[in-house]
BAKOLLO-36850 format. One line per field, with one value per atom (N, C-alpha, C): residue number from 1; residue in three letters; x, y, z. Coordinates in steps of 0.2 Angstrom, whole numbers. Example, Ala and Ser with C-alpha at 12.3 -4.5 7.8 and 13.67 -1.06 7.14 Angstrom:
pos: c(1/1/1/2/2/2)
code: c(ala/ala/ala/ser/ser/ser)
X: c(66/62/66/64/68/64)
Y: c(-28/-22/-16/-11/-5/0)
Z: c(39/39/39/35/36/39)
end
This chain:
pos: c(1/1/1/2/2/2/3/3/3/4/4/4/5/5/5/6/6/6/7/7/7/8/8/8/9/9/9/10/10/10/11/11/11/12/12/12/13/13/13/14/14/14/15/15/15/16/16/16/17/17/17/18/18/18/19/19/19/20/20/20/21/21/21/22/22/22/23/23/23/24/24/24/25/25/25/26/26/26/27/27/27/28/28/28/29/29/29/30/30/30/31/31/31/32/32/32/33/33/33/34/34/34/35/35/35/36/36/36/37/37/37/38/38/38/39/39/39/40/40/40/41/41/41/42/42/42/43/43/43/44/44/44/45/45/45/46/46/46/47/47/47/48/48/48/49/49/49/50/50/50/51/51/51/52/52/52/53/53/53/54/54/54/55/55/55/56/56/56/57/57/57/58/58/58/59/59/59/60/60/60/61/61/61/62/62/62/63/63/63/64/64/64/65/65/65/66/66/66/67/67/67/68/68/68/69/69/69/70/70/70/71/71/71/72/72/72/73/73/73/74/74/74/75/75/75/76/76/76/77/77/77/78/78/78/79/79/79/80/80/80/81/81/81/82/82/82/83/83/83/84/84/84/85/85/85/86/86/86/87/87/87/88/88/88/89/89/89/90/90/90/91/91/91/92/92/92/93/93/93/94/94/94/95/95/95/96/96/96/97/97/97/98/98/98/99/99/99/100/100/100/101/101/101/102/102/102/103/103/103/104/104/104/105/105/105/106/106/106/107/107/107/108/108/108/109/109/109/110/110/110/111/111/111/112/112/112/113/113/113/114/114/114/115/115/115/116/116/116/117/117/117/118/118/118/119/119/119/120/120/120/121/121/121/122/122/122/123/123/123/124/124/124/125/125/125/126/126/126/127/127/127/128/128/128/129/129/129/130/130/130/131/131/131/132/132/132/133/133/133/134/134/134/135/135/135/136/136/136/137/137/137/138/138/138/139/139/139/140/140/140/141/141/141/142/142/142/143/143/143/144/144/144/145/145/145/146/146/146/147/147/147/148/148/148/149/149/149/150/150/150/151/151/151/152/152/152/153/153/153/154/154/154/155/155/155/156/156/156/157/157/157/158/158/158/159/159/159/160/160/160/161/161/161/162/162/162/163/163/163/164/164/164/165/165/165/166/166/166/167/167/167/168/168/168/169/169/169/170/170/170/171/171/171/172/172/172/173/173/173/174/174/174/175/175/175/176/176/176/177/177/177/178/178/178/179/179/179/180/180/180/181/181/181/182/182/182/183/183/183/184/184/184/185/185/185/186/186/186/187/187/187/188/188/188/189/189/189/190/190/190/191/191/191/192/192/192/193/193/193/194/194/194/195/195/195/196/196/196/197/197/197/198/198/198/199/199/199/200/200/200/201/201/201/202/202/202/203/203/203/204/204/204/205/205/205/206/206/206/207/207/207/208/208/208/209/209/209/210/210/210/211/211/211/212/212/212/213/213/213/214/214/214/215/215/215/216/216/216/217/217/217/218/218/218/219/219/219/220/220/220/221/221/221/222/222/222/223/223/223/224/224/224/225/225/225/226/226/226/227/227/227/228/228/228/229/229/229/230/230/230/231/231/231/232/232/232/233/233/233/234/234/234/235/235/235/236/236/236/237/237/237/238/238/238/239/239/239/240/240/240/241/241/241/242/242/242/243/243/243/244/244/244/245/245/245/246/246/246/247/247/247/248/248/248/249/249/249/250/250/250/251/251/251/252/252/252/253/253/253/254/254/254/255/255/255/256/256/256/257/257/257/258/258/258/259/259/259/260/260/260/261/261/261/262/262/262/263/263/263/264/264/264/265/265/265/266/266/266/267/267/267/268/268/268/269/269/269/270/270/270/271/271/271/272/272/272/273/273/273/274/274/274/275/275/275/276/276/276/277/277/277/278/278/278/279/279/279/280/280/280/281/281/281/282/282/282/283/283/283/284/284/284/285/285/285/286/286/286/287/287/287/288/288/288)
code: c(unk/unk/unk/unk/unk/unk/unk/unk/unk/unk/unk/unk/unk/unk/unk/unk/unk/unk/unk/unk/unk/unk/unk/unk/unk/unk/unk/unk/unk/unk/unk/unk/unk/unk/unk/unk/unk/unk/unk/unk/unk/unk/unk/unk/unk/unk/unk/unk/unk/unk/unk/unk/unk/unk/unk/unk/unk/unk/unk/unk/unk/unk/unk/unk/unk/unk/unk/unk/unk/unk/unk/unk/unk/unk/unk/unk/unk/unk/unk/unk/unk/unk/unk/unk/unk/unk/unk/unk/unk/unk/unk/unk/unk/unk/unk/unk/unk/unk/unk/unk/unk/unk/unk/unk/unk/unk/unk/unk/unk/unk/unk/unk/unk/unk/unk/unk/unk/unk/unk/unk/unk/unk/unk/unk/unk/unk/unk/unk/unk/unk/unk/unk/unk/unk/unk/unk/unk/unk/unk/unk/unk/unk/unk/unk/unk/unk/unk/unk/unk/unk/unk/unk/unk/unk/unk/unk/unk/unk/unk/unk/unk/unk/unk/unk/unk/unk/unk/unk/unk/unk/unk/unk/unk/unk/unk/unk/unk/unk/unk/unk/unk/unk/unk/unk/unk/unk/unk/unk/unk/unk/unk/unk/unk/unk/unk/unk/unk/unk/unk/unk/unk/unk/unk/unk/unk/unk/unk/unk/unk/unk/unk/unk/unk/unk/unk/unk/unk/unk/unk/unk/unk/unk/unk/unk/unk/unk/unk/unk/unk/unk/unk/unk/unk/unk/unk/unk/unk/unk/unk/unk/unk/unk/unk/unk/unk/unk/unk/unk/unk/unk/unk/unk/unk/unk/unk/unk/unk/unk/unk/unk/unk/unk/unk/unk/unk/unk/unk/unk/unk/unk/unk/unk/unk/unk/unk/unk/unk/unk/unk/unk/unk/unk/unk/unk/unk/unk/unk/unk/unk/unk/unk/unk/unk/unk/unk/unk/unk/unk/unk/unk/unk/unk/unk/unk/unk/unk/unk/unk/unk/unk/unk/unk/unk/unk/unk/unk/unk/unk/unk/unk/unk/unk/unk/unk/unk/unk/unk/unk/unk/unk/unk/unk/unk/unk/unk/unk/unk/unk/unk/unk/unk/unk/unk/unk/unk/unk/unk/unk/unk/unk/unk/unk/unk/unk/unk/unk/unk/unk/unk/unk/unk/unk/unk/unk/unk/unk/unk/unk/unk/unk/unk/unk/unk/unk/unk/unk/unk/unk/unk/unk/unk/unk/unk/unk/unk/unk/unk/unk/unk/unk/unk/unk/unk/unk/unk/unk/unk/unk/unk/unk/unk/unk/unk/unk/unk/unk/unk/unk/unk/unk/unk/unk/unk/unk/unk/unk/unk/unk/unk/unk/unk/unk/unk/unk/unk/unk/unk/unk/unk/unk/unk/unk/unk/unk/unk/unk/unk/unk/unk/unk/unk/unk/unk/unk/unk/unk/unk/unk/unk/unk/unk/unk/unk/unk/unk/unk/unk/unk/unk/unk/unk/unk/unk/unk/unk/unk/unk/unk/unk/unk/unk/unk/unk/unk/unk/unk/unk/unk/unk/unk/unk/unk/unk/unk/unk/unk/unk/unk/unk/unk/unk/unk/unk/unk/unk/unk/unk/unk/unk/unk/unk/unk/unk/unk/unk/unk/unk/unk/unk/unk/unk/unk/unk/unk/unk/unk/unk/unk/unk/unk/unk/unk/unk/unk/unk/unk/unk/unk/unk/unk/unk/unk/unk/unk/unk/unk/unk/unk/unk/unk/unk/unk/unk/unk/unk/unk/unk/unk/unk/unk/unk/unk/unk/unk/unk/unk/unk/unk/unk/unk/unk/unk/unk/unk/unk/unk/unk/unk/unk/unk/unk/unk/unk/unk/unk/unk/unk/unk/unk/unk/unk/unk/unk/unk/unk/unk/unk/unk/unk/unk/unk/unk/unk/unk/unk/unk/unk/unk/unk/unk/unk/unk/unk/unk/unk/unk/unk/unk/unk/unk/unk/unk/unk/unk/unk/unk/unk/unk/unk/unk/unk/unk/unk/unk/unk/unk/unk/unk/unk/unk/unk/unk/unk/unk/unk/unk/unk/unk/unk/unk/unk/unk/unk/unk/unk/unk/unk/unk/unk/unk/unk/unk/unk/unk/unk/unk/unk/unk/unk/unk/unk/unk/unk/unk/unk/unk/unk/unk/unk/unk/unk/unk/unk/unk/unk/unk/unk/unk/unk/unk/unk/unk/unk/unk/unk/unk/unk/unk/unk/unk/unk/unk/unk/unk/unk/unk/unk/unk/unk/unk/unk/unk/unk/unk/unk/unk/unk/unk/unk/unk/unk/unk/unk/unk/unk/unk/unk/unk/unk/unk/unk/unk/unk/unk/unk/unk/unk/unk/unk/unk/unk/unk/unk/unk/unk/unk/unk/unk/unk/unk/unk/unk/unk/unk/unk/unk/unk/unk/unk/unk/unk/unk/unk/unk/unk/unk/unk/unk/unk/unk/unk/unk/unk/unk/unk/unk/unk/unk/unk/unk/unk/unk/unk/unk/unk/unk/unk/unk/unk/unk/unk/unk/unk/unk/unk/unk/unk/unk/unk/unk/unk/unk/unk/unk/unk/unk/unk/unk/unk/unk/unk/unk/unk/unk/unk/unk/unk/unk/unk/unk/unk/unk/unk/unk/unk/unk/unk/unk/unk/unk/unk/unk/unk/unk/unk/unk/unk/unk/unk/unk/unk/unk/unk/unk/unk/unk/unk/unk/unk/unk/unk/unk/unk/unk/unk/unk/unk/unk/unk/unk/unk/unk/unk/unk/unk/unk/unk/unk/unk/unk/unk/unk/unk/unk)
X: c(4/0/4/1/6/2/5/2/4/2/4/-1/3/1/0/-4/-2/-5/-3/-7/-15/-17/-26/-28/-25/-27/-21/-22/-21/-22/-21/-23/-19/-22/-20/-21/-15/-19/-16/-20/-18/-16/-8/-5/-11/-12/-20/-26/-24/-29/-28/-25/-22/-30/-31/-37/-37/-39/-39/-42/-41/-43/-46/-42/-43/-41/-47/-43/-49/-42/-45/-43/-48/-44/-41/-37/-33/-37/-43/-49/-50/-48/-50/-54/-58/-65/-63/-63/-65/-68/-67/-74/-75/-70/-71/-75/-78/-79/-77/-77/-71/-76/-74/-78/-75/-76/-76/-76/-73/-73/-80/-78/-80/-89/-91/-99/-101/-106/-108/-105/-98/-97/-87/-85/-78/-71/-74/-70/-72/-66/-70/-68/-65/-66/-62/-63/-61/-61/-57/-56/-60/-64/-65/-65/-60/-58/-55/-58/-60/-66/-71/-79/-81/-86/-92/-96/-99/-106/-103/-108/-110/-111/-107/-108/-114/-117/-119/-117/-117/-114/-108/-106/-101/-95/-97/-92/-95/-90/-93/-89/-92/-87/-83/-79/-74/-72/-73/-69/-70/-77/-82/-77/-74/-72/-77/-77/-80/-72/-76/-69/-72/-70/-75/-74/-78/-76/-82/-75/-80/-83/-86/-91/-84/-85/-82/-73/-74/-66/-62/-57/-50/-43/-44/-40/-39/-44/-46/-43/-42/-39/-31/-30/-20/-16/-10/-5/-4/-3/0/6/10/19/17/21/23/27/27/30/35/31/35/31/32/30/33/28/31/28/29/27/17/15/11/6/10/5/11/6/7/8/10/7/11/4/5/1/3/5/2/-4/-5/-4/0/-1/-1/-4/-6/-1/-2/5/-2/3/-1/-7/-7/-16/-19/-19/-25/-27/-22/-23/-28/-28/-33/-40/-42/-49/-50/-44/-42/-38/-38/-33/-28/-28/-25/-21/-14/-9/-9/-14/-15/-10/-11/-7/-13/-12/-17/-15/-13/-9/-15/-11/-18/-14/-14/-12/-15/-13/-16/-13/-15/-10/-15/-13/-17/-12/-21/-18/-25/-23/-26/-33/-37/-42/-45/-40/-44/-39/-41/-36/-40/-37/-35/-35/-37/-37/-36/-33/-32/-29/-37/-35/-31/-25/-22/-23/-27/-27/-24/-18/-16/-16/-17/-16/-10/-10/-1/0/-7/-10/-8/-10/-12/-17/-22/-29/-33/-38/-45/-47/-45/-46/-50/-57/-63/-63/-63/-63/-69/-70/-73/-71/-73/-67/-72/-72/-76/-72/-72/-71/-76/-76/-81/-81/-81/-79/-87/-84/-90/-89/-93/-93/-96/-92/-97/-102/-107/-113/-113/-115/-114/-120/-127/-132/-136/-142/-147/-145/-146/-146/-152/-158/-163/-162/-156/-155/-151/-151/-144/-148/-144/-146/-141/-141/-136/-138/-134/-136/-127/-131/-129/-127/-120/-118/-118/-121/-121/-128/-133/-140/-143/-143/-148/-153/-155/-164/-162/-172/-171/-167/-165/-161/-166/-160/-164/-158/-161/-159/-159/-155/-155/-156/-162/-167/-163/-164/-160/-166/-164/-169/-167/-166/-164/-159/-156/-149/-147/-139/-138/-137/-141/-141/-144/-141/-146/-154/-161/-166/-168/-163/-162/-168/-169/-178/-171/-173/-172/-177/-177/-183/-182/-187/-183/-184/-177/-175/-184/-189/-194/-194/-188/-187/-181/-179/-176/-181/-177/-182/-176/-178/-173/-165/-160/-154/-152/-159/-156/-159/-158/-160/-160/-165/-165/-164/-159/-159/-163/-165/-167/-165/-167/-165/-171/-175/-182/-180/-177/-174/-170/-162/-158/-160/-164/-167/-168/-169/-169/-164/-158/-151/-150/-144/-139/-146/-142/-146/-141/-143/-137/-142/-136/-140/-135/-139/-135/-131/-124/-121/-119/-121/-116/-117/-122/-121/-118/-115/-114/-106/-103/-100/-97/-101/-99/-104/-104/-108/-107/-110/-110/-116/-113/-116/-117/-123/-125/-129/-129/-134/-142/-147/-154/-152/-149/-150/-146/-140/-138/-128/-127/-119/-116/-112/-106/-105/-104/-102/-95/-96/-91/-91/-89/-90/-85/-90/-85/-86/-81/-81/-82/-86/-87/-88/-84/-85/-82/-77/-75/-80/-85/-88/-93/-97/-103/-110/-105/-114/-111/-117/-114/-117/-117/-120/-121/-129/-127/-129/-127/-128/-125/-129/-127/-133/-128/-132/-138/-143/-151/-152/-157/-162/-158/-151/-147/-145/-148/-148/-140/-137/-129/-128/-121/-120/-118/-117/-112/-115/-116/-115/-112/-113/-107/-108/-104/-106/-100/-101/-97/-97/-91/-92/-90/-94/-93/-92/-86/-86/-88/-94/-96/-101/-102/-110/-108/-114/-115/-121/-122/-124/-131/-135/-142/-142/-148/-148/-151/-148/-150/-143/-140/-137/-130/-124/-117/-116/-113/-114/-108/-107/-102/-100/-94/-91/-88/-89/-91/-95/-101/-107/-112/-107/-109/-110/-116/-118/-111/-110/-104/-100/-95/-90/-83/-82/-75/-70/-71/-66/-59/-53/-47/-41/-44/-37/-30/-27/-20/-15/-12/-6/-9/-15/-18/-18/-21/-23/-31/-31/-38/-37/-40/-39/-45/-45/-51/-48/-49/-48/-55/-54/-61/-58/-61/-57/-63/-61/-63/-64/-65/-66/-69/-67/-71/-77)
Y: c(-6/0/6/13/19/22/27/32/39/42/51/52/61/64/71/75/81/84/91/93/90/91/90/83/77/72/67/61/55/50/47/44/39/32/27/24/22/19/12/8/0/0/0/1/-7/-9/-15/-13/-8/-4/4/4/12/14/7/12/17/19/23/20/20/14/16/23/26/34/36/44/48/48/51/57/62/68/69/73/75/74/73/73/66/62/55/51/56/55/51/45/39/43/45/46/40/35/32/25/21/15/9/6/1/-4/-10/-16/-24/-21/-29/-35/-40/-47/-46/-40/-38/-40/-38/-36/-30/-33/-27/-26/-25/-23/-23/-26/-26/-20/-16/-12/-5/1/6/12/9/17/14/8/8/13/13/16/11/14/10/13/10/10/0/2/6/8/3/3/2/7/8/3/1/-5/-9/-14/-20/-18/-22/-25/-30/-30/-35/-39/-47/-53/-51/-48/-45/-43/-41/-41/-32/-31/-23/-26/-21/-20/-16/-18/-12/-13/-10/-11/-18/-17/-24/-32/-32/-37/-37/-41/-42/-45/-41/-42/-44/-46/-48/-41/-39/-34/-36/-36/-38/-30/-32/-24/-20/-16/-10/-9/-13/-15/-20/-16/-22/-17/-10/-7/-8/-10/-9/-18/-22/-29/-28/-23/-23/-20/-21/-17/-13/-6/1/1/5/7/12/12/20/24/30/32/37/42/46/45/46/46/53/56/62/61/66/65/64/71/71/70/65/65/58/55/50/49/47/47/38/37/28/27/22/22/15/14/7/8/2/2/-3/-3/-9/-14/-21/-26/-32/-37/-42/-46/-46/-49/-42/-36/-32/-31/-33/-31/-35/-44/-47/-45/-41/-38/-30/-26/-19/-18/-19/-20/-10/-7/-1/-2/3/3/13/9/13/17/23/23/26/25/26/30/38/38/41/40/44/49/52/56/58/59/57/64/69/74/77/77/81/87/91/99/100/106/107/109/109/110/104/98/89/84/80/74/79/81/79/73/70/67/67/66/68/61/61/54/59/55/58/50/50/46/46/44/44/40/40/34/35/30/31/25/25/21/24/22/26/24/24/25/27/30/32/27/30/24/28/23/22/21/24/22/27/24/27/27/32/32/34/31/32/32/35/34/30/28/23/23/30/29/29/23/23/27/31/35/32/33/29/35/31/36/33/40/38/37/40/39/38/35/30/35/32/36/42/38/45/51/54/58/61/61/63/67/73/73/78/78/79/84/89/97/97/100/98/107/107/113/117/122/123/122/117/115/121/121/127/125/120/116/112/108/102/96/92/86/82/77/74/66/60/56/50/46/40/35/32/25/21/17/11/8/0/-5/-12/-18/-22/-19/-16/-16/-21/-17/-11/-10/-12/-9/-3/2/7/7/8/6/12/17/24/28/31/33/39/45/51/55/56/61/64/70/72/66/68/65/69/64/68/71/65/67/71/75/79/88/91/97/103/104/114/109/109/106/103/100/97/90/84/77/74/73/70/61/57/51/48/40/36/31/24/18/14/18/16/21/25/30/24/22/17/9/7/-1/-3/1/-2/-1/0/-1/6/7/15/18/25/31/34/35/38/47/51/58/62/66/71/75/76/80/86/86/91/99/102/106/109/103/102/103/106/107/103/101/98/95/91/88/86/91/89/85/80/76/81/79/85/80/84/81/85/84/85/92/93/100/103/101/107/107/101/102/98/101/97/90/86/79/81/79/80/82/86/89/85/85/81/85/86/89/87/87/84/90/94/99/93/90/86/80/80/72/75/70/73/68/64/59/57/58/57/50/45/39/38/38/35/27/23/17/15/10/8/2/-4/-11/-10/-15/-14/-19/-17/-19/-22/-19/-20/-16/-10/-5/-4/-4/-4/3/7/12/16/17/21/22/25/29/29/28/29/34/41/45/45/43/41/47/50/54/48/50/45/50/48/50/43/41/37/32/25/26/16/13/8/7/0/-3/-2/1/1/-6/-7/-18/-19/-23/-25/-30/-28/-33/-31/-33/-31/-24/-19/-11/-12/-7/-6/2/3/6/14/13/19/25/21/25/25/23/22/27/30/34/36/40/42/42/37/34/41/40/45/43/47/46/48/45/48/49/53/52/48/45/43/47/47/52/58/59/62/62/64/63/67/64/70/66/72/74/74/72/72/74/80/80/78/77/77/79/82/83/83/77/75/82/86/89/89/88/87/95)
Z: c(0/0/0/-1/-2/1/6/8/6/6/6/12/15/18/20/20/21/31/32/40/39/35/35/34/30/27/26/28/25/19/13/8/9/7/5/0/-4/-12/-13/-18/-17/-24/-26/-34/-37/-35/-38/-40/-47/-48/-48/-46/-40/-37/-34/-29/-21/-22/-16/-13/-6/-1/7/8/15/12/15/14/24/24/34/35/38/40/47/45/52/61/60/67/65/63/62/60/54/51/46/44/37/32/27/23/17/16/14/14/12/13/14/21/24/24/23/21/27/30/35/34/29/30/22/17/13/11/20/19/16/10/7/1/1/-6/-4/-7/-5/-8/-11/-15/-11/-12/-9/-15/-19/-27/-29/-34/-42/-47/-52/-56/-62/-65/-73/-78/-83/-87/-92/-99/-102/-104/-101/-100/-92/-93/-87/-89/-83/-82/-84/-87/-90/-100/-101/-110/-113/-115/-119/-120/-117/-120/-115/-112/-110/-115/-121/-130/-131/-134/-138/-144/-149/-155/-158/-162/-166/-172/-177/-182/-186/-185/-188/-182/-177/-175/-167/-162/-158/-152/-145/-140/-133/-131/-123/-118/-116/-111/-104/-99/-91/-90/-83/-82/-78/-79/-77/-82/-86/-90/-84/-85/-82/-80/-79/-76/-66/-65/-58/-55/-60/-60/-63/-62/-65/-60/-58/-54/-58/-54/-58/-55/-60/-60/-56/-50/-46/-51/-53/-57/-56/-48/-44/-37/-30/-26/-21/-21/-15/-8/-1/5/2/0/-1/-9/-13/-21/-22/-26/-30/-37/-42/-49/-49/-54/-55/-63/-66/-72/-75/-78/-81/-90/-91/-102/-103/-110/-113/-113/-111/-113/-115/-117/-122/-121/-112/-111/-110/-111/-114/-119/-125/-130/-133/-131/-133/-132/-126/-124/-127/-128/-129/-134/-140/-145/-146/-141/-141/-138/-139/-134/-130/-126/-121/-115/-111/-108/-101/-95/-89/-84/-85/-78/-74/-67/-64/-56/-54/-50/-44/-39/-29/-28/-26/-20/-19/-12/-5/-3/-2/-1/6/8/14/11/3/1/2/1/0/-5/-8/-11/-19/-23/-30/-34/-38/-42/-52/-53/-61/-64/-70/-74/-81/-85/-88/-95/-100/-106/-113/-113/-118/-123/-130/-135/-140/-138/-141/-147/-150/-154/-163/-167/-175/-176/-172/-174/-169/-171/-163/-159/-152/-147/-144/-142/-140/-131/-127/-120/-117/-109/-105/-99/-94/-88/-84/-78/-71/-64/-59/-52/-47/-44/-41/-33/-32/-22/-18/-13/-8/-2/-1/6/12/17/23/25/29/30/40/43/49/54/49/53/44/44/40/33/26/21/20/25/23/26/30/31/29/25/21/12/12/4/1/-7/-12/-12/-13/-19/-23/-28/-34/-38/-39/-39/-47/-50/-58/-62/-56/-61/-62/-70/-72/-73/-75/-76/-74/-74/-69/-70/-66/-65/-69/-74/-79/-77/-78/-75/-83/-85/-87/-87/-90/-89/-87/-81/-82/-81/-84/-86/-92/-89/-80/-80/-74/-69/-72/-74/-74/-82/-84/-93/-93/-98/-98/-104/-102/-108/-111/-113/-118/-117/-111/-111/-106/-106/-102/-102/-93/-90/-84/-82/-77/-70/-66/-59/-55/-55/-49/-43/-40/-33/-31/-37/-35/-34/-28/-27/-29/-36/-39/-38/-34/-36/-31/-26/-20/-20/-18/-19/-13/-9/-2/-4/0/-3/3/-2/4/-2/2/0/-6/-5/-10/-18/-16/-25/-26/-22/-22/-25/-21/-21/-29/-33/-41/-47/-41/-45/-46/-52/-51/-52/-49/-55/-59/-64/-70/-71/-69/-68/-74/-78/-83/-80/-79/-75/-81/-85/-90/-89/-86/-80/-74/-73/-63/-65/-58/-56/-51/-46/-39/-38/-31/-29/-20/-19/-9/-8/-2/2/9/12/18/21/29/34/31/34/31/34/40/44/41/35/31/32/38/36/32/30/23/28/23/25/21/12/9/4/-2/-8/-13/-20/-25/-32/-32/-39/-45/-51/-56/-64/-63/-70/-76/-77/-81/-83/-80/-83/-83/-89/-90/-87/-82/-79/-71/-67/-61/-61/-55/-56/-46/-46/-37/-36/-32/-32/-25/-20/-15/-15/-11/-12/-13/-18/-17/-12/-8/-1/2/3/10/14/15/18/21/16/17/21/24/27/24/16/12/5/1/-7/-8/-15/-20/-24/-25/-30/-33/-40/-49/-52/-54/-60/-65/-71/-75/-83/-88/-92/-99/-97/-101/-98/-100/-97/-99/-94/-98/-103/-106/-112/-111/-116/-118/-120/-114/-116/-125/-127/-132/-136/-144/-146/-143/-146/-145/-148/-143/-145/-150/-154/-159/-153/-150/-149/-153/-159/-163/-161/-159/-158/-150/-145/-140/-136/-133/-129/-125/-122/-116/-118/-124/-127/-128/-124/-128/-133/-139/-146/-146/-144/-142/-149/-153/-157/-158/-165/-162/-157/-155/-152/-146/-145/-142/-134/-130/-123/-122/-117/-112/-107/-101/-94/-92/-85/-80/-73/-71/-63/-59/-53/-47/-41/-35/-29/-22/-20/-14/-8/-5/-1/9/12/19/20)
end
């Protein structure tokens, strides 16, 4: 494991993914999700890459060929290379080698970046293709926050909404069944949660307005703030009908699979189209 640390905060990341694993503040407050004997959900914020959700057949396609791809991709199942480490920031490093190519025919490169500042933990996805053709990916963070008292107490406000919260049909979890309408339960930019919104699997929300995203007690204190101007869908999801202790808020730059046959990747909803030789960037920043 690797830690960085700064006066305010603690981070710990597992090069197994480069996941973040523990991020504590200086008062000794968790905010992430710790899993016990992996009750509930045993991860506490993978990265996905280079597909979000679940696939059709578990296959998408390219270039008229067909490739198996598991849910969420295969970056969150590979060690990353430390590339530099300091007291307080990380940078770690996944690329393409011979078993991705069979499910990934790119020669990708994955860096992702940790430093803590006394504002909170930073995060910055950095995509490069280092390919001679357009590489097709999608990238998500995938952190569980611990909840200290019941979900229904707790609610979202949502930072930039100009119009109402418009949300993405899913239908069956976790495919998406391409209907868009607004979120009802949301009131102007603020979202009370309970486990009955939750109970029928993700919600996938249009973020392409949003700036942030704080979680808060119903009486109004910050719990935590999460930034999301670079993605354009936030996703909430925590176990269905197990009244689990934590949410997950996903910025997502791309989406899972509208059920039906094997998606062609050209044309996939979320999909980001990555030029030869190119890159794009993704920051988010955790905040207490």
């Amino acid at each position: 494991m690797i830690t960085i640390h700064c006066d305010q905060y603690t981070a710990v990341i597992n090069p197994l993914g480069a996941e973040l694993t523990q991020l504590t503040t200086a008062a000794g407050t968790e905010l992430l999700w710790q899993a016990p004997e992996g009750k509930f959900w045993r991860r506490h914020a993978p990265i996905l890459f280079p597909a979000i959700g679940k696939s059709n057949a578990d296959r998408y396609q390219w270039q008229e060929q067909e490739y198996e791809m598991g849910q969420h991709g295969f970056a969150r199942d590979y060690p990353f290379t430390v590339v530099q480490q300091d007291e307080d920031a990380v940078v770690l490093r996944l690329v393409a080698n011979a078993e991705t190519r069979l499910r990934y025919p790119f020669a990708f490169e994955l860096t992702v970046t940790y430093w803590l500042s006394a504002e909170g933990l930073q995060i910055t996805y950095h995509v490069f293709n280092a390919d001679t053709e357009t590489m097709p990916f999608a990238l998500g963070f995938h952190p569980g926050f611990q909840l200290a008292a019941p979900l229904e107490t707790y609610v979202l406000e949502f930072e930039g909404v100009h119009s109402p919260i418009a949300q993405l049909g899913v239908g069956p979890a976790p495919f998406r069944d391409g209907r868009i309408s607004p979120l009802l339960a949301a009131q102007s930019n603020r979202l009370p949660l309970s486990h009955q919104l939750l109970d029928s699997g993700l919600v996938i929300l249009d973020a392409r307005d949003m700036t942030a995203v704080s979680l808060r007690e119903q009486a109004g204190r910050q719990v935590l703030r999460l930034s999301i101007a670079d993605f354009p869908y936030v996703t909430l999801w925590t176990p269905e009908h197990q009244q689990a202790p934590f949410i997950c808020l996903e910025p997502f730059a791309g989406l899972p699979d509208q059920k039906g046959p094997v998606t062609d990747w050209r044309y996939k909803l979320g999909n980001q189209l990555l030029p030869a030789g190119e890159s794009r960037e993704f920051k988010t920043m955790i905040t207490k």
